[in-house]
C-alpha positions, 0 to 999 in steps of 0.5 A: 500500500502506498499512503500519500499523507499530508503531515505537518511538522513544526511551525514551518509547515503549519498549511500543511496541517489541515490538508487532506490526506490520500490512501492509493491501495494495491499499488504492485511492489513493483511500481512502488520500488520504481517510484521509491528509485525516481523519488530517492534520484531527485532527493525527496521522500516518496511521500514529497515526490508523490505529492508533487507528482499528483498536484502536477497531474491535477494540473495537466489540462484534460485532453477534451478540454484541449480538444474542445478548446482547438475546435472553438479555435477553428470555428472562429477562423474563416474557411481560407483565413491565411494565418501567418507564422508569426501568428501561430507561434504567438498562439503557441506561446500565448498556450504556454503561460 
């Protein structure tokens, strides 16, 4: 089992306090050890690589989202509207931020 909690220790991490806390049950050992190598190789806990790894992926834009936002996109251009490079590599950057 691989429980990702959210301790608090000390006045330094006193926002921590009252976060909640997840459980991931039947996780193979295996993927664990993987996990427990990628955590040990950047310096952090696996309780501390878990966490940042999950609030990264709550932040990952959900792939229908995407699509929905490139069909708008294509809606509100004219059949045969000429887009410059400039154009579609400001668009690219301006999805960046």
């Amino acid at each position: 089992m691989l429980a990702v909690t959210g301790l608090a220790f000390g006045t330094a991490y006193m926002q921590n306090a009252c976060m909640p806390s997840m459980t991931i049950r039947d996780v193979p050992q295996e993927t664990r050890d993987v996990l427990a190598e990628r955590a040990k190789a950047s310096g952090r806990s696996l309780q501390e690589f878990m966490r940042l790894e999950v609030i990264a992926l709550a932040k990952r834009e959900e792939k229908l989202a995407w699509v929905e936002r490139v069909a708008e996109r294509k809606r509100n251009t004219p059949p045969g509207s000429p887009i410059s490079v400039e154009d579609l590599l400001a668009a690219r950057d301006a999805d960046r931020r």
